[in-house]
KEMIKOL-443898 format. One record per residue (C-alpha): residue in one letter; x, y, z. Coordinates in nm, 4 decimals. Layout:
residues N
<site aa="a" px="X" py="Y" pz="Z"/>
...
//
This chain:
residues 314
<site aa="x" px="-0.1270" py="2.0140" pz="3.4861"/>
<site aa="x" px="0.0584" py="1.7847" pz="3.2629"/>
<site aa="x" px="0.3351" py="1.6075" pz="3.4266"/>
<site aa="x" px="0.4868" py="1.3457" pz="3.2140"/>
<site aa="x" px="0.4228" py="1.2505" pz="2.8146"/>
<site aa="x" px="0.2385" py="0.9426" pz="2.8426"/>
<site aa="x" px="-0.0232" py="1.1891" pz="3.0527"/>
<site aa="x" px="0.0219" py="1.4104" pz="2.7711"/>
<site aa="x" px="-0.0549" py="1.1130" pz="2.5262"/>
<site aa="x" px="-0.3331" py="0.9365" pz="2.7164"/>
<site aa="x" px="-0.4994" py="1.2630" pz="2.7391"/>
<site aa="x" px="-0.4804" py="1.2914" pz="2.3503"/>
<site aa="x" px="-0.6143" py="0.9387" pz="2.3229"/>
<site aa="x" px="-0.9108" py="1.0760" pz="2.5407"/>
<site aa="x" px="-0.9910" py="1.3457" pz="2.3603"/>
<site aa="x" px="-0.9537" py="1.1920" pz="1.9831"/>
<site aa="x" px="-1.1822" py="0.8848" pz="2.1510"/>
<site aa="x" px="-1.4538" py="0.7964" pz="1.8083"/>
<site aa="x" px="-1.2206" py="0.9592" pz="1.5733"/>
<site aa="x" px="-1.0419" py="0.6744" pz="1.2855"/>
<site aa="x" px="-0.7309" py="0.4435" pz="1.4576"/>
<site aa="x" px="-0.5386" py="0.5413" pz="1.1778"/>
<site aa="x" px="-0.5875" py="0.9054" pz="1.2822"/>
<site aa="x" px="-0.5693" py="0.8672" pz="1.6466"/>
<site aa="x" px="-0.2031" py="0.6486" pz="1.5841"/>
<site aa="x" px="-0.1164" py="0.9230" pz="1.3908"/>
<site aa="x" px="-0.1658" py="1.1991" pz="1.6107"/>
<site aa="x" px="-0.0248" py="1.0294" pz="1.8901"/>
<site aa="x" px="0.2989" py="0.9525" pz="1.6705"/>
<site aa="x" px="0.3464" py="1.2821" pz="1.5891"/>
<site aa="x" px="0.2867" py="1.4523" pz="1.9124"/>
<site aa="x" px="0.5539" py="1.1807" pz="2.1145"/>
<site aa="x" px="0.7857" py="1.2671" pz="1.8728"/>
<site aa="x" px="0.7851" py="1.6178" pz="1.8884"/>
<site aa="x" px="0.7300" py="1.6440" pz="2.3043"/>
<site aa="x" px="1.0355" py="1.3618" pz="2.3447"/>
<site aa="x" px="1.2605" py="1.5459" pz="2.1182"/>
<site aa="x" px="1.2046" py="1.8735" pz="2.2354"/>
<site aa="x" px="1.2069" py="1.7525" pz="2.6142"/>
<site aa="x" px="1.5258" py="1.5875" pz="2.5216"/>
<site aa="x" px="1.6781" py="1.9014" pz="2.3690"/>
<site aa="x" px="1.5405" py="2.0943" pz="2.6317"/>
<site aa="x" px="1.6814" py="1.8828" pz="2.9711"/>
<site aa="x" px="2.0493" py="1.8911" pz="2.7903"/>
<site aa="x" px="2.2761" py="2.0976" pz="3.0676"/>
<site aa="x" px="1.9640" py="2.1507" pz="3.2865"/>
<site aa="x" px="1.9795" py="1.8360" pz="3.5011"/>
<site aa="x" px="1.7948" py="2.0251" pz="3.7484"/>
<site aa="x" px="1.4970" py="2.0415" pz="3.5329"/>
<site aa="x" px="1.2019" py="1.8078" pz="3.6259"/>
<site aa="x" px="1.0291" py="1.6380" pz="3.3063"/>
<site aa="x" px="0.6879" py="1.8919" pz="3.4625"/>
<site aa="x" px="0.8932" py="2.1810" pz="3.4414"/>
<site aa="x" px="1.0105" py="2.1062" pz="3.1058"/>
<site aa="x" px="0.7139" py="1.9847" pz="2.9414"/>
<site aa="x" px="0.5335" py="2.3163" pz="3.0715"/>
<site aa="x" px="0.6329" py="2.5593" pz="2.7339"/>
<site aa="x" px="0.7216" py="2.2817" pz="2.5073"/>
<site aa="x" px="0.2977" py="2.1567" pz="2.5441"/>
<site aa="x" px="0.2067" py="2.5537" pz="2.5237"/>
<site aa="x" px="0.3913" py="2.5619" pz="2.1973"/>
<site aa="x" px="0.2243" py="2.2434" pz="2.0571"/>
<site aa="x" px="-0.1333" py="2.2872" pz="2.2099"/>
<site aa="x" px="-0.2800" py="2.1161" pz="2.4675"/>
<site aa="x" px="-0.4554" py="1.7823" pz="2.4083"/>
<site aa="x" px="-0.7994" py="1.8763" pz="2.3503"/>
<site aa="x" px="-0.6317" py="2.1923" pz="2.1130"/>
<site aa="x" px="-0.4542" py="1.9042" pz="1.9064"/>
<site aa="x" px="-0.7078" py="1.6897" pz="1.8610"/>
<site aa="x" px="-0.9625" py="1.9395" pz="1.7418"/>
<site aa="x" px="-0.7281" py="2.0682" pz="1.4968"/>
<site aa="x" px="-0.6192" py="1.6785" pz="1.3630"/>
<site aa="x" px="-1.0202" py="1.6372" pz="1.3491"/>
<site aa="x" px="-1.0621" py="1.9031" pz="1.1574"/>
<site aa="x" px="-0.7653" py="1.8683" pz="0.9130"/>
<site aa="x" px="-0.8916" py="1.4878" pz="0.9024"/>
<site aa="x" px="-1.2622" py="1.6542" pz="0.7638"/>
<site aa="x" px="-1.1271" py="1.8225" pz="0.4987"/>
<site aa="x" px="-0.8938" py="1.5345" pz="0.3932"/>
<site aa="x" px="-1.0217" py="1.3108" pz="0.1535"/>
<site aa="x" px="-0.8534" py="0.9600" pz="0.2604"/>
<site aa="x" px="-0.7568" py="0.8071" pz="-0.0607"/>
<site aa="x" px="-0.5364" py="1.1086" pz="-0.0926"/>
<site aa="x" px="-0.2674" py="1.1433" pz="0.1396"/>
<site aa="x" px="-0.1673" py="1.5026" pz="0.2792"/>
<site aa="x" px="0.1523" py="1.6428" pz="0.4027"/>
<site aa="x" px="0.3374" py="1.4577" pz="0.7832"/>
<site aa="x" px="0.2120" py="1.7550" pz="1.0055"/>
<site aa="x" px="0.4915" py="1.7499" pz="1.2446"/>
<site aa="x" px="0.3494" py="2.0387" pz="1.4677"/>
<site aa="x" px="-0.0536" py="2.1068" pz="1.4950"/>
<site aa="x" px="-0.1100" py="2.4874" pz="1.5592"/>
<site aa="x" px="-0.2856" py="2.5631" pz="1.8809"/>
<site aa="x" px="-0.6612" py="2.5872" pz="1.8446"/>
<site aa="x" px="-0.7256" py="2.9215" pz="2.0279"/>
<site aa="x" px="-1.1070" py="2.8064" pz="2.0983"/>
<site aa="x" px="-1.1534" py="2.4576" pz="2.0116"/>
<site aa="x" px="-1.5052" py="2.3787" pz="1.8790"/>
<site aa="x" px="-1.6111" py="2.0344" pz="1.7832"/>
<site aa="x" px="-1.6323" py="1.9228" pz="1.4425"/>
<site aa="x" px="-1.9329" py="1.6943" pz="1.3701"/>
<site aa="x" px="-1.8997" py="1.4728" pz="1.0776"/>
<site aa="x" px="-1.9871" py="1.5995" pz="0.7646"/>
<site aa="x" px="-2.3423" py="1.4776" pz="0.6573"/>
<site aa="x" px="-2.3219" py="1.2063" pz="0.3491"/>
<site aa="x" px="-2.4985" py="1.3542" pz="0.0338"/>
<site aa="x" px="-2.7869" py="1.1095" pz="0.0037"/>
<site aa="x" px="-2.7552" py="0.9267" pz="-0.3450"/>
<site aa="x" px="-3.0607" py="1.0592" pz="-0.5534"/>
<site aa="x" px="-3.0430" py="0.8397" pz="-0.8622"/>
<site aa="x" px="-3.2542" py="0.5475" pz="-0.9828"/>
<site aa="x" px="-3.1766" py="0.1968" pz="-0.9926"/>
<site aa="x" px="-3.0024" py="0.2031" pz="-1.3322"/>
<site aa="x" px="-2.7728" py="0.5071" pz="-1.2761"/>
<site aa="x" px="-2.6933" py="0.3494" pz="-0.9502"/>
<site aa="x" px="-2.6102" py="-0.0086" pz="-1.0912"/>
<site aa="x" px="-2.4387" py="0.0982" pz="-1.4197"/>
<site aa="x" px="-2.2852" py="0.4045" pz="-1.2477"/>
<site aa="x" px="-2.0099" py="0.1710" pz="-1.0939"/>
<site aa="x" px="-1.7988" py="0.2016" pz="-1.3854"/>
<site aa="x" px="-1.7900" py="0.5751" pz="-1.3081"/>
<site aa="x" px="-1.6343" py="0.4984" pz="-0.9760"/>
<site aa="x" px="-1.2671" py="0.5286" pz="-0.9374"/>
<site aa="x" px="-1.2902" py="0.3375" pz="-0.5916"/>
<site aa="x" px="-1.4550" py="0.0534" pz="-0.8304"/>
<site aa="x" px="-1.1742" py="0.0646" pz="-1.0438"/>
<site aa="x" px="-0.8944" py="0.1229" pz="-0.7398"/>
<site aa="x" px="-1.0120" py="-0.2636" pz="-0.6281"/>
<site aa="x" px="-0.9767" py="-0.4230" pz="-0.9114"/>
<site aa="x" px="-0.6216" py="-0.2734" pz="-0.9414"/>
<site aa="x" px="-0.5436" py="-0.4009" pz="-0.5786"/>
<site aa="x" px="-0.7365" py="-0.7227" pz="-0.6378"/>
<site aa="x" px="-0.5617" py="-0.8334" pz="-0.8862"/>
<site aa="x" px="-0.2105" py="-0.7222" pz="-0.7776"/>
<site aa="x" px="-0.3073" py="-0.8679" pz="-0.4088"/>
<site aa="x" px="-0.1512" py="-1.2037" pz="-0.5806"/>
<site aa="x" px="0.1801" py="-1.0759" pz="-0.6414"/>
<site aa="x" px="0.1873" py="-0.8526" pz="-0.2757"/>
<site aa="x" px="0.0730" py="-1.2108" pz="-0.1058"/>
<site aa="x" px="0.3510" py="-1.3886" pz="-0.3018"/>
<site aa="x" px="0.6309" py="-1.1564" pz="-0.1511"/>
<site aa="x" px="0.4543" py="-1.0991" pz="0.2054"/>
<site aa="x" px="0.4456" py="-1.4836" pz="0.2526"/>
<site aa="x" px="0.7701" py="-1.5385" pz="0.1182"/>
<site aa="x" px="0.9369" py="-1.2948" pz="0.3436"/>
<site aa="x" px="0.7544" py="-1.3627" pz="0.6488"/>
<site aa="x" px="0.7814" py="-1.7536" pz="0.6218"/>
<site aa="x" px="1.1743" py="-1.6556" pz="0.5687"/>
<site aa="x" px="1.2197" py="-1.4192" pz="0.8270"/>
<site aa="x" px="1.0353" py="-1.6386" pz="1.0693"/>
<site aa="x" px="1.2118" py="-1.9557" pz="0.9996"/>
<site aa="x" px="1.5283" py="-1.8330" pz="0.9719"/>
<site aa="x" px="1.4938" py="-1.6736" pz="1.2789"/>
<site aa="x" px="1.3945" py="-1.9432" pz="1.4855"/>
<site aa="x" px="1.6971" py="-2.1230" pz="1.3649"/>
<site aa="x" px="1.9297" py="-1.8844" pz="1.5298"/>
<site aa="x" px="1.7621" py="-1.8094" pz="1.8251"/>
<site aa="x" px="1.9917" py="-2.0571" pz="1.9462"/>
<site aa="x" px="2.2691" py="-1.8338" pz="1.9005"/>
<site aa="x" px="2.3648" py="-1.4777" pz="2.0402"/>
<site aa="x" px="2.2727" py="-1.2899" pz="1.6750"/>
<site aa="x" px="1.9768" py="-1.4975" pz="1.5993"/>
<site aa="x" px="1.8379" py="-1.1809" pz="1.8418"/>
<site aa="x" px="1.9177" py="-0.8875" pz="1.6696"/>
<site aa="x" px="1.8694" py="-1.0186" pz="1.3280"/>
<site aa="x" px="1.5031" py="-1.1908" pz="1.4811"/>
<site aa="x" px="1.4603" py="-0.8176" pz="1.5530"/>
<site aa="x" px="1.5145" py="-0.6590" pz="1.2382"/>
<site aa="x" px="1.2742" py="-0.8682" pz="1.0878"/>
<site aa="x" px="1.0085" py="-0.7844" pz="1.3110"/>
<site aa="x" px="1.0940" py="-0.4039" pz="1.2339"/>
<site aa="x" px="1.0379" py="-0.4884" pz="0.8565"/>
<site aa="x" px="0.7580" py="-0.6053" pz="0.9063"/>
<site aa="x" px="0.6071" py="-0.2806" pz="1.0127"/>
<site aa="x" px="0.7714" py="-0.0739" pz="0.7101"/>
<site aa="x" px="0.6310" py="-0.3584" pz="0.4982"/>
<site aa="x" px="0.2793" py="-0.2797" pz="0.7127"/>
<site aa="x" px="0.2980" py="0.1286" pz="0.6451"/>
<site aa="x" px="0.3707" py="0.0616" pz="0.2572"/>
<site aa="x" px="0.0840" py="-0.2020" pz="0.2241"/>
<site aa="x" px="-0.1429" py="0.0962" pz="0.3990"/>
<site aa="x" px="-0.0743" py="0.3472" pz="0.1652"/>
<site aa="x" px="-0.1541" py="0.1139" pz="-0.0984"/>
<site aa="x" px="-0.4671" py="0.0066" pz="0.0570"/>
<site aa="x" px="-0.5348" py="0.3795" pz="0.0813"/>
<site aa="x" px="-0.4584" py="0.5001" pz="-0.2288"/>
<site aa="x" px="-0.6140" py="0.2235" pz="-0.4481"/>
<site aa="x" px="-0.9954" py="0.1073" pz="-0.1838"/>
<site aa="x" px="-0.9794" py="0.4343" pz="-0.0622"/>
<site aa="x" px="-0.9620" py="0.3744" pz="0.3260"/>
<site aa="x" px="-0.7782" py="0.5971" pz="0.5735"/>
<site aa="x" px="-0.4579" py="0.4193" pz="0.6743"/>
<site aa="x" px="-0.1254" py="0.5716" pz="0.8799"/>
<site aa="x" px="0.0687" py="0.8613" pz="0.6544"/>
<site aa="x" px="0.3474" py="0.7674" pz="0.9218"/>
<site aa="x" px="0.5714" py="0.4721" pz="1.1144"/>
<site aa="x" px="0.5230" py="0.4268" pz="1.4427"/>
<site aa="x" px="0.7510" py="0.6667" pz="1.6233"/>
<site aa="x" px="1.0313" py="0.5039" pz="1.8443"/>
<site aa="x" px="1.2010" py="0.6524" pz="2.1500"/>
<site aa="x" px="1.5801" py="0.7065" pz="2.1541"/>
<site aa="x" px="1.6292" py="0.7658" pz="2.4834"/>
<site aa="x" px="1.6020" py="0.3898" pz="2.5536"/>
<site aa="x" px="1.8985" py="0.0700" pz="2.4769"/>
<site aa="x" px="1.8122" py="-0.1758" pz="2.1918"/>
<site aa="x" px="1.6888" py="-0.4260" pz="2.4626"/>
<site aa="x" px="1.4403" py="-0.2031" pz="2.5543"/>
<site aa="x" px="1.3518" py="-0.1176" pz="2.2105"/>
<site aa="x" px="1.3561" py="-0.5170" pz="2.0961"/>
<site aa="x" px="1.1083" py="-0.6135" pz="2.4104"/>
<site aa="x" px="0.9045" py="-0.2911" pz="2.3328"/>
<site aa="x" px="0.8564" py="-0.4816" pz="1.9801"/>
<site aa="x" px="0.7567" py="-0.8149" pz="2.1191"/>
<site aa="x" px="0.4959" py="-0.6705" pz="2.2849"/>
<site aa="x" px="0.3226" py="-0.4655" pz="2.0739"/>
<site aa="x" px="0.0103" py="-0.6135" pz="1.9234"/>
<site aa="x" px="0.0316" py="-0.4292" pz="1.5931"/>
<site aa="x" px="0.3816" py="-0.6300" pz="1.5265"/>
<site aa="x" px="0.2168" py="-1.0111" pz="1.5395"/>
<site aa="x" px="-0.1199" py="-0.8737" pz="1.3947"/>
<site aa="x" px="0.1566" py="-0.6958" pz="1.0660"/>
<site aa="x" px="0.3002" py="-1.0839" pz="1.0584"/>
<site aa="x" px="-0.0277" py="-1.2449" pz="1.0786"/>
<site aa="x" px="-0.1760" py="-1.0247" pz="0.7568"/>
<site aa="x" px="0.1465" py="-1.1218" pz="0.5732"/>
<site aa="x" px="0.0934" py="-1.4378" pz="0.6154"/>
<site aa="x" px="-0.2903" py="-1.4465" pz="0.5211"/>
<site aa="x" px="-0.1839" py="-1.2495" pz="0.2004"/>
<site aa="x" px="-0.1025" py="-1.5106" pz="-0.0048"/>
<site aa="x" px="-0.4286" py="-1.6919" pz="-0.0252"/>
<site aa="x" px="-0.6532" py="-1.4069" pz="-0.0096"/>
<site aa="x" px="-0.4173" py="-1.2750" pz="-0.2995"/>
<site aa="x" px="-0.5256" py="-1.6269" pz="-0.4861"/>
<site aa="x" px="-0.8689" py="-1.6067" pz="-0.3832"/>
<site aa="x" px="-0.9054" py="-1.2345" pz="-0.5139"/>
<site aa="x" px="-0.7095" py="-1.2940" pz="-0.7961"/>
<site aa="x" px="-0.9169" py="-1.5885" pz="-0.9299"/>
<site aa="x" px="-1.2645" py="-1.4581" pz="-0.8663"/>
<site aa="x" px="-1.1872" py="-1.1651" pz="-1.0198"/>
<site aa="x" px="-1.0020" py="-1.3087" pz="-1.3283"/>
<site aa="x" px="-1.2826" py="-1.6060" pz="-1.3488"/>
<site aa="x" px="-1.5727" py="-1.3171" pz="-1.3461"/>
<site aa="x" px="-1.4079" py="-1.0631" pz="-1.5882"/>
<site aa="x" px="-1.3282" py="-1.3611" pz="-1.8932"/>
<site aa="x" px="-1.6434" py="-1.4638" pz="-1.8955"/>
<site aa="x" px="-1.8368" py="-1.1697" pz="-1.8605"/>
<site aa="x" px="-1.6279" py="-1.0454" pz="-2.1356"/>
<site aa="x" px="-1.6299" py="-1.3528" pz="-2.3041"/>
<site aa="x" px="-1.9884" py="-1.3122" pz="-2.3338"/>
<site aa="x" px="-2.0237" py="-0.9415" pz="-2.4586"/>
<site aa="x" px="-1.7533" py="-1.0218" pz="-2.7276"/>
<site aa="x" px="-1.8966" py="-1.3580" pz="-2.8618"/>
<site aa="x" px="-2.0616" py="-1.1903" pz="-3.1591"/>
<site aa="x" px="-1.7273" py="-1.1252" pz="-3.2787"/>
<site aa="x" px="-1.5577" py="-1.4257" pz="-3.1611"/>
<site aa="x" px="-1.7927" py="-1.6496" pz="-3.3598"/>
<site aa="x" px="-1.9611" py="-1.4491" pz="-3.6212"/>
<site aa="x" px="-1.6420" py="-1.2585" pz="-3.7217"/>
<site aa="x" px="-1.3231" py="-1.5177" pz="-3.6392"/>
<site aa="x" px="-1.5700" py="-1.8255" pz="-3.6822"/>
<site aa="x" px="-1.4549" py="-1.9664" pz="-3.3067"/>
<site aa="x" px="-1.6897" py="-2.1946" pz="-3.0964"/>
<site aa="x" px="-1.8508" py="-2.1689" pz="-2.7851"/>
<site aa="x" px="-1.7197" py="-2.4617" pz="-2.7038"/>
<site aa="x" px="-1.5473" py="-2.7841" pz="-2.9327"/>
<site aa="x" px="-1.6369" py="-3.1537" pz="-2.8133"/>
<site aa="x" px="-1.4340" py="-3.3845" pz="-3.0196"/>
<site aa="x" px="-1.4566" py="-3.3405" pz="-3.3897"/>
<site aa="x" px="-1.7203" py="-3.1223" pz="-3.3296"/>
<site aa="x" px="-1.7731" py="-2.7094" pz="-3.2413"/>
<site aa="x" px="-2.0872" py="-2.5668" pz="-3.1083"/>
<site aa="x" px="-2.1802" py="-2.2083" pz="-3.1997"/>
<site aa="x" px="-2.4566" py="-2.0027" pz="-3.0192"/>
<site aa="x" px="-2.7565" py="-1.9910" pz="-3.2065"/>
<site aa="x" px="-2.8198" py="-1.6390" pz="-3.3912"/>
<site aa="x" px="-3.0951" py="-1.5202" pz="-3.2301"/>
<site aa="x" px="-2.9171" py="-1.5827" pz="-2.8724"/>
<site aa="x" px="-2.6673" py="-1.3387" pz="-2.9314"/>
<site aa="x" px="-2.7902" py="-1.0609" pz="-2.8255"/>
<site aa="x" px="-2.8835" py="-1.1733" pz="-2.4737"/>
<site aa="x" px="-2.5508" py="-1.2891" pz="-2.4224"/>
<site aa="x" px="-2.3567" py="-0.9965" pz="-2.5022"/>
<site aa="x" px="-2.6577" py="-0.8477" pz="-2.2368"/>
<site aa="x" px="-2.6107" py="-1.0890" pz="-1.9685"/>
<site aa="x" px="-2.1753" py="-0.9971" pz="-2.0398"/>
<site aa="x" px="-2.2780" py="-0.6288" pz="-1.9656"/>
<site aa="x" px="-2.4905" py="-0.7391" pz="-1.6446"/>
<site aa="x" px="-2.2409" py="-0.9868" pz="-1.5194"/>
<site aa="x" px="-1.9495" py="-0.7563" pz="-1.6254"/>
<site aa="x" px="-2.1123" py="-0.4787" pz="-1.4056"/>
<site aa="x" px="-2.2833" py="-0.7355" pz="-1.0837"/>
<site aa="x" px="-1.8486" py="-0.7868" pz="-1.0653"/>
<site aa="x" px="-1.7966" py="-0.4594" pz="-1.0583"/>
<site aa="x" px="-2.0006" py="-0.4147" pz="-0.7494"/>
<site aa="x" px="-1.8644" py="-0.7057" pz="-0.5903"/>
<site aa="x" px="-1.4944" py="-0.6146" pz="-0.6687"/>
<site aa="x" px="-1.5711" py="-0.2765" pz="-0.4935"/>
<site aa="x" px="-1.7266" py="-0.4586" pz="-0.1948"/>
<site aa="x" px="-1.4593" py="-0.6745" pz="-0.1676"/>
<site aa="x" px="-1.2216" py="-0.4004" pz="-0.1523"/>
<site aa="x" px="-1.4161" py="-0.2119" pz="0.1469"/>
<site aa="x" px="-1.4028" py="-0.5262" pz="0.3661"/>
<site aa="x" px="-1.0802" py="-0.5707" pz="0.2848"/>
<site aa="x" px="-0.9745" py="-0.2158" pz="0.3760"/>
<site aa="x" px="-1.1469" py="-0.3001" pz="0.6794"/>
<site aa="x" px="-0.9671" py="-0.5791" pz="0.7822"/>
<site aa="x" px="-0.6131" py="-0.4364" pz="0.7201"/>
<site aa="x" px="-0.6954" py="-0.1254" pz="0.9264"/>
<site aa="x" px="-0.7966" py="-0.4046" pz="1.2354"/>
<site aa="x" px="-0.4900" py="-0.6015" pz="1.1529"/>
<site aa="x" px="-0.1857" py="-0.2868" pz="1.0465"/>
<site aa="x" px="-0.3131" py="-0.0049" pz="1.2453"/>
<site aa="x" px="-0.2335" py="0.0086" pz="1.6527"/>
<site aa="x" px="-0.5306" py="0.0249" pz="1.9071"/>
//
């Protein structure tokens, strides 16, 4: 028998054990919310009522653990993840819960060519060069506001609202950390939280504010902030530097046959690319072009990676 929520919740964290952390955080944010409301709606003029007693239909009505997490596992199957789905605010009980194995990955049949070339086909491809490239002006506003927030913090520590305005910083930080998910989500293509972290009301803002010191996801949200702004720069240049020439290449035909523009000019002097070059560099623009492609989507996985360490709880 169930006798408290955070029984109810490690249970859950049990049973979704190997599922994604951005699944498993939100699961367990969904199903705290729901038992702590209901509990709390439930215990109003009953102050006879132990927390058991009252948790006993409210969990029948939601499912028990291992119910819930075979239906989140099963709706997180069927979900792709660069596509978010509705906040499922109550799971269905699972009459007979069966486990769902992981659905087998279609082996990729194609050659070497269709594989290489067939990057430009990807939309994931195309997702991370989108969030490479805009990773400078994200970093830009993440560093700005988190070297602000911190600084201006410390400064008032000293007095009696340097607290609460130290704390509403901190909270920012994690709506800043769900919004740069679902844009790492909807643009690499990696399963992030669809929802904040859920916070009790049954508790005083000291509570709440030394509840937010110690969570690990808060420093880890300020941290990634912080590291935004030169990975932004890094991303942004490589992927800038790569794309101009590679294009530079497939479009120097034009640029020098057509307009009459050097490779390159060296005082009073211009250098053109011999004729019978041309057409290996406009090939070695389509191979570079398409090598940054495949780097750009790379890139983007172990980037999705590393936000999902840094934004999504334990």
């Amino acid at each position: 028998m169930i006798n408290s929520v955070e029984q109810y919740l490690a249970e859950l964290k049990q049973e979704l054990a190997g599922s994604d952390r951005a699944t498993m955080q939100d699961a367990l944010s969904d199903a705290e919310e729901y038992l702590r409301t209901a509990l709390a709606a439930a215990a109003q003029g009953k102050l006879h009522l132990s927390e058991s007693e009252a948790l006993a239909p409210i969990i029948e009505r939601y499912g028990q653990p291992r119910e819930v997490a075979a239906a989140y596992k099963e709706i997180e199957s069927r979900t792709p993840p660069a596509f978010g789905r509705a906040a499922v605010k109550a799971v269905a009980p699972v009459a007979a819960p069966v486990p769902v194995a992981a659905a087998p990955r279609a082996p990729d049949t194609r050659n070497f060519f269709a594989k290489f070339f067939g990057v430009f086909a990807e939309p994931r491809a195309w997702g991370a060069l989108f969030y490479l490239i805009f990773s400078l002006v994200t970093g830009i506003v993440y560093f700005t506001w988190a070297v602000t927030g911190i600084s201006l913090s410390a400064g008032l520590l000293v007095l009696i609202i340097g607290i609460p305005i130290f704390g509403l910083f901190l909270l920012s930080f994690r709506g800043i950390a769900l919004l740069e998910g679902r844009l790492v989500e909807a643009l690499i293509g990696v399963r992030m939280p669809h929802r904040p972290l859920f916070s009790r009301k049954d508790i005083g803002w000291w509570q709440k504010f030394k509840n937010l010191l110690a969570e690990r996801q808060t420093w880890t949200a300020v941290i990634y902030m912080i590291l935004q702004l030169p990975l932004g720069i890094f991303y942004f240049t490589v992927v800038v530097t790569l794309v101009s020439c590679s294009l530079w290449l497939v479009f120097k035909p034009v640029t020098e046959l057509v307009w009459g523009l050097p490779s390159f000019i060296s005082g009073d002097y211009g250098y053109f690319t011999p004729t019978w070059a041309m057409p290996f560099a406009v090939i070695g623009g389509v191979l570079l072009l398409t090598a940054t492609m495949h780097l750009i989507k790379h890139i983007g996985r172990l980037h999705g990676g590393f936000a999902k360490v840094m934004l999504v709880r334990e």
